[in-house]
N, C-alpha and C positions, 0 to 999 in steps of 0.2 A: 504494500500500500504506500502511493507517496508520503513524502516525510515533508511538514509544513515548520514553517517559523512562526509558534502564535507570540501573542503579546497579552499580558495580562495588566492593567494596568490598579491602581489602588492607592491609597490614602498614603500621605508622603510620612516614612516614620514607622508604616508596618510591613516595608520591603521581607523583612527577613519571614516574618510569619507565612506570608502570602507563599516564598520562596519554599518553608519546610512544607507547606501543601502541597505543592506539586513536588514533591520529592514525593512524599506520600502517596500520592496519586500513582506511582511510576512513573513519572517523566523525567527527560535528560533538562536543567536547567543549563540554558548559555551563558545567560548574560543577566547583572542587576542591576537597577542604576534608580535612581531617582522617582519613585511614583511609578515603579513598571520592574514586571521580570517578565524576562523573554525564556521560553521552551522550544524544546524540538515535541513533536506529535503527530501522529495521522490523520486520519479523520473522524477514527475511535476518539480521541484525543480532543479534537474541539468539541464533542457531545458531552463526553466524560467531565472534560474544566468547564463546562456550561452547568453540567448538574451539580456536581461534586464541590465545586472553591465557594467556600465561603465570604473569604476577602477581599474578590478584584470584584470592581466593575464591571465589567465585560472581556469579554475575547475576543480579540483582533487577528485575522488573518492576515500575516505579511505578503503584500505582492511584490514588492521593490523597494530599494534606498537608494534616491540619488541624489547626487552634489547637482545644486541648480542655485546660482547667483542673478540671474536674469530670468525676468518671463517667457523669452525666445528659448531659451537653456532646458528651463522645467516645460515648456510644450512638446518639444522633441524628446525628452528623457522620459516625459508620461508616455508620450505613446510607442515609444519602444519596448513598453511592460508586457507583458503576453496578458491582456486581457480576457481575450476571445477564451483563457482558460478556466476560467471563472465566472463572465459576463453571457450567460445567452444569449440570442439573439434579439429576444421577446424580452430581455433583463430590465427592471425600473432601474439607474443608479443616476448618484449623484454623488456630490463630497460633501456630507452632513456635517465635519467639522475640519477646520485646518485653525491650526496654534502656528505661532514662530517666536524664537527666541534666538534671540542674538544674532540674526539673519538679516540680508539685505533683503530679501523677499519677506514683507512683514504685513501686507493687506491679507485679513483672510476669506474677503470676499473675491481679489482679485485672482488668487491662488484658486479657491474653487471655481472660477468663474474658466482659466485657462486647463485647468487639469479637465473639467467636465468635456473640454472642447477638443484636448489631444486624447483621450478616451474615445470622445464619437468616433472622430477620423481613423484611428484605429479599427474599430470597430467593422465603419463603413467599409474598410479596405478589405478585412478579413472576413465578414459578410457577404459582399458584393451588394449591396443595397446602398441606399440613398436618405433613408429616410428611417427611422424607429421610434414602433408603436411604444416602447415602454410600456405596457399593459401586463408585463408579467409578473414573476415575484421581485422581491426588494434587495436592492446590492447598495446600503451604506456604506460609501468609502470616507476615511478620517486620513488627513494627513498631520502631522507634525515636525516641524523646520528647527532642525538644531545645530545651530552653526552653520547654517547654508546647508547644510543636508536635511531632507526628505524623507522621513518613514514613513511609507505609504501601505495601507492596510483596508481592509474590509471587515467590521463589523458583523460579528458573529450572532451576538445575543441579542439586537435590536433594545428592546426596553432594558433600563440599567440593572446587574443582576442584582442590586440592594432590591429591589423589588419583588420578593420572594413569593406574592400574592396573598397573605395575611393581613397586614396592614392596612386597612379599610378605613382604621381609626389615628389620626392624629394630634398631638397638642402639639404646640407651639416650642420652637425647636429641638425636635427628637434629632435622636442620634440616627446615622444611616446604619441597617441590619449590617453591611459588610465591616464598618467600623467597630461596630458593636461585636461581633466575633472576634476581632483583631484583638480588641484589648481583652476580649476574656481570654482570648491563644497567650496571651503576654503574663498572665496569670498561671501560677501552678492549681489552680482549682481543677477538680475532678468532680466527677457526678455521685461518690458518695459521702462530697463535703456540703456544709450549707451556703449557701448562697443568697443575698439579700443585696435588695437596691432600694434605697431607702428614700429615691425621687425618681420613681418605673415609669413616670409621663404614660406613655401610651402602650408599655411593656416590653419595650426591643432588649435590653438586657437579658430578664429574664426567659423570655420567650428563646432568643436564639441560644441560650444554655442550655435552657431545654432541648431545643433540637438537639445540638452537640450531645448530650448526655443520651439521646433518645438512637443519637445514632442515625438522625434523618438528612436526607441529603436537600439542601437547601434549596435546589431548583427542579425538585422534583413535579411538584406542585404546578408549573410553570411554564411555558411556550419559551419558541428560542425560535431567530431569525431564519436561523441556518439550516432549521429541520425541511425548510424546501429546498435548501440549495441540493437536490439528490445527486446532481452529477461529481459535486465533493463528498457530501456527507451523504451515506446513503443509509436510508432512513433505519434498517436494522440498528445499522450505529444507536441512535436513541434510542430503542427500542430494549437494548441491550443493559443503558447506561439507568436507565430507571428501573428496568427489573431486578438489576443488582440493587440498585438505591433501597429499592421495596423489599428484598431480600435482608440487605443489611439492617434494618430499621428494628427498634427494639421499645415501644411504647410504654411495655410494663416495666421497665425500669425503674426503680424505686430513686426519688429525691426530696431534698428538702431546698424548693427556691421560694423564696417570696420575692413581692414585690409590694412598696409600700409608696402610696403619693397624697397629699393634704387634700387635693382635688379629687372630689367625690366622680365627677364628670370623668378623670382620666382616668383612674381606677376601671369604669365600667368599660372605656374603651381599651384599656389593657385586658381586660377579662375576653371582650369580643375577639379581638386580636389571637390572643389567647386560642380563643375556641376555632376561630378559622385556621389555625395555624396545626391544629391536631392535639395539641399538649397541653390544654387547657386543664386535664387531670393533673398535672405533674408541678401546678404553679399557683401557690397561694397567696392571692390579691388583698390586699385591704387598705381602707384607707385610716391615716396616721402619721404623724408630723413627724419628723426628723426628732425633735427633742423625745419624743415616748418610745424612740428605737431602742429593742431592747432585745436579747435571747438568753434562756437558759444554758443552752449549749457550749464547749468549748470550738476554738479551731473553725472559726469560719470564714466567710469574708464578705466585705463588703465592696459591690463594684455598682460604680453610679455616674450619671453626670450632672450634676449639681446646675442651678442656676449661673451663667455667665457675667450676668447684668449685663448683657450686649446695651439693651436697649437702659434710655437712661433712666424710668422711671423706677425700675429693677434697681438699683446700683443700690442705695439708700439701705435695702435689705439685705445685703451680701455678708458685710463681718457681722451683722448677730444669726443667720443662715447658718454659716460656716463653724459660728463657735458653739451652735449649737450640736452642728457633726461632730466635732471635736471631742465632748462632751459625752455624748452617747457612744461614741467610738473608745474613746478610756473607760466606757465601764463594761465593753465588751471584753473579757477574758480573754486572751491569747489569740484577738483575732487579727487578721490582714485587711487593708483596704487601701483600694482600689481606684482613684478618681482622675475625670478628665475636668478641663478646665484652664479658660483661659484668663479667668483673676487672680492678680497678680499676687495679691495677700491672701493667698488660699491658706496657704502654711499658717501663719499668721497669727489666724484666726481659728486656725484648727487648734495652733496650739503642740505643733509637734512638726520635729522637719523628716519631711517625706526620706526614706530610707535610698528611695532611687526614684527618677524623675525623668520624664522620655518626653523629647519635643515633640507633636504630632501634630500634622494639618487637619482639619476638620473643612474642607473644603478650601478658603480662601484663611481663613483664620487659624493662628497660629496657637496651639493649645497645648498646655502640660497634662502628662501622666502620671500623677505622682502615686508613689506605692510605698506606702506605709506597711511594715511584713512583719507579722506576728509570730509568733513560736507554731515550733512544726511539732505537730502531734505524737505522740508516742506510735510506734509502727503497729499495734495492735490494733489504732482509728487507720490506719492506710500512712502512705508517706508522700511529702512532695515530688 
């Protein structure tokens, strides 16, 4: 089966997790760099990282990289791409996204505007036709200009793979599910530790632990672009890559996750969330302020993303928020936690200096990990 270059791309800061999933997966990792790891794969391979990764975005089919300093440059180096390999004749495509950095080519209208155009002509050459209907299925092409070089791709999974088909319910700035697995990957927590997020907004924490623990594969649930492209991916491949998914899946699983928010409103829609998501047995919802957080138990932890105060009227509430985690987190016994966050006096006000601390992007904004780490349990509770 040919051997493709995909591209996995993801949150800047969780390269290496993303990186041990496809290790995991079996694939050959090439290359890491910045917000992307690149693999070798088949076509087994793009179904598999479509169902299976929990932490990238999507998956990108390489078609080409080229050095193009001019628009005359990058029209002749697009359409020397072997198109016709990938593009049907009947193919809808377009360049749905083009980035540059550090390029003399920097318009990314302009960029789509010449690559769509040395594409046709391509096309029309290797067709023998004149004209296309575009009426058939969808060919997403992305490019990205780094240093005057090109990486040019075809999108795989069409909708973003954070989009698991759960989430029906939102409150006001959740975290994205692939993020949300990142930093629980970043964690030693295991499914028969407990688990609390003590601001669950609309329940992406605990929900996608659950999965993890449940053993369910995140895109099972889900459509993927690629499932028409048959002349690459033929359609067994899916067929294959969710029957294993449904095979590995293990519901009765025994855990202890909650998940706890002030907001009665979010609460229910964590619960719905919850229920559409399968795992709604495995996740105990209530609502309940930060200060009454409490457990009996030893050796837990706590993984959360706290209020930002992006917005300014938020701000005002942030160090007594904080000192109140603080607070309820010292009378937890020997536990670990967990938090993202981009205010600056999180520590602070917690009251304690985070043990280790990871920059991570949250899209455009720049956010700490801090990981406050508790005592490890005697090996008769399990170990780290």
């Amino acid at each position: 089966m040919k051997m493709f270059e995909l591209i996995a791309p993801c949150h800047f800061g969780t390269e290496a997790v993303l990186k041990r999933e496809i290790i995991d997966l079996g694939y050959e990792v090439s290359r890491v760099e910045d917000g992307k790891v690149t693999f070798l794969g088949d076509a087994e391979a793009v179904a598999y990282a479509n169902v299976f990764l929990r932490t990238t975005e999507r998956i990108l089919l390489k078609v080409g990289q080229v050095k193009a300093e001019t628009f005359e440059e990058l029209f002749e180096k697009t359409r020397a791409l072997p198109w016709e390999e990938f593009i049907p004749k009947d193919g809808k495509f377009w360049v749905a996204k083009a980035n540059s950095i550090k390029s003399r080519l920097f318009s990314p209208s302009d960029i789509q505007s010449i690559m769509k155009k040395a594409i046709v002509e391509r096309l029309k050459e290797k067709y023998r036709v004149s004209w296309f209907e575009e009426d058939g299925d969808s060919y997403p092409i992305r490019v990205t200009f780094m240093k005057d070089v090109a990486t040019i791709t075809l999108d795989t999974s069409g909708i973003s793979l954070h989009k698991r088909g759960y989430r029906q319910n939102t409150v006001k700035a959740p975290i994205t599910e692939t993020l949300a697995s990142a930093l629980l990957m970043l964690t030693p927590w295991k499914q028969d530790r407990i688990l609390v997020d003590p601001f669950c907004g609309s329940g992406t924490f605990p929900i996608e632990a659950a999965m993890m623990a449940a053993n369910m594969a995140p895109g099972m649930n889900r459509s993927f672009l690629a499932e028409d492209w048959k002349h690459i991916v033929p359609r067994k491949c899916w067929y294959q890559a969710v029957e294993e998914a449904q095979d590995l899946m293990d519901t009765g699983v025994e855990t202890d996750i909650q998940g706890y928010d002030i907001d009665a409103g979010a609460v229910r829609d964590a619960r719905e969330n919850a229920r559409l998501a399968g795992v709604d047995h495995m996740i105990h919802f209530q609502q309940r302020a930060v200060k009454d957080l409490s457990h009996p138990k030893k050796y837990g932890f706590i993984v959360t993303n706290p209020p930002y105060g992006e917005r300014l009227e938020d701000k005002e509430m942030l160090p007594g928020l904080y000192r109140e985690l603080g607070e309820s987190y010292q009378r937890l016994d020997s536990w670990s936690m967990y938090l993202i966050t981009s205010f600056a006096d999180a520590e602070k006000y917690i009251g304690k200096k985070a043990d280790r601390n990871r920059k991570i992007y949250n899209g455009m904004l720049k956010t700490y990990y801090y990981q406050f780490l508790g005592q490890k349990p005697p090996k008769k509770h399990g170990t780290y």
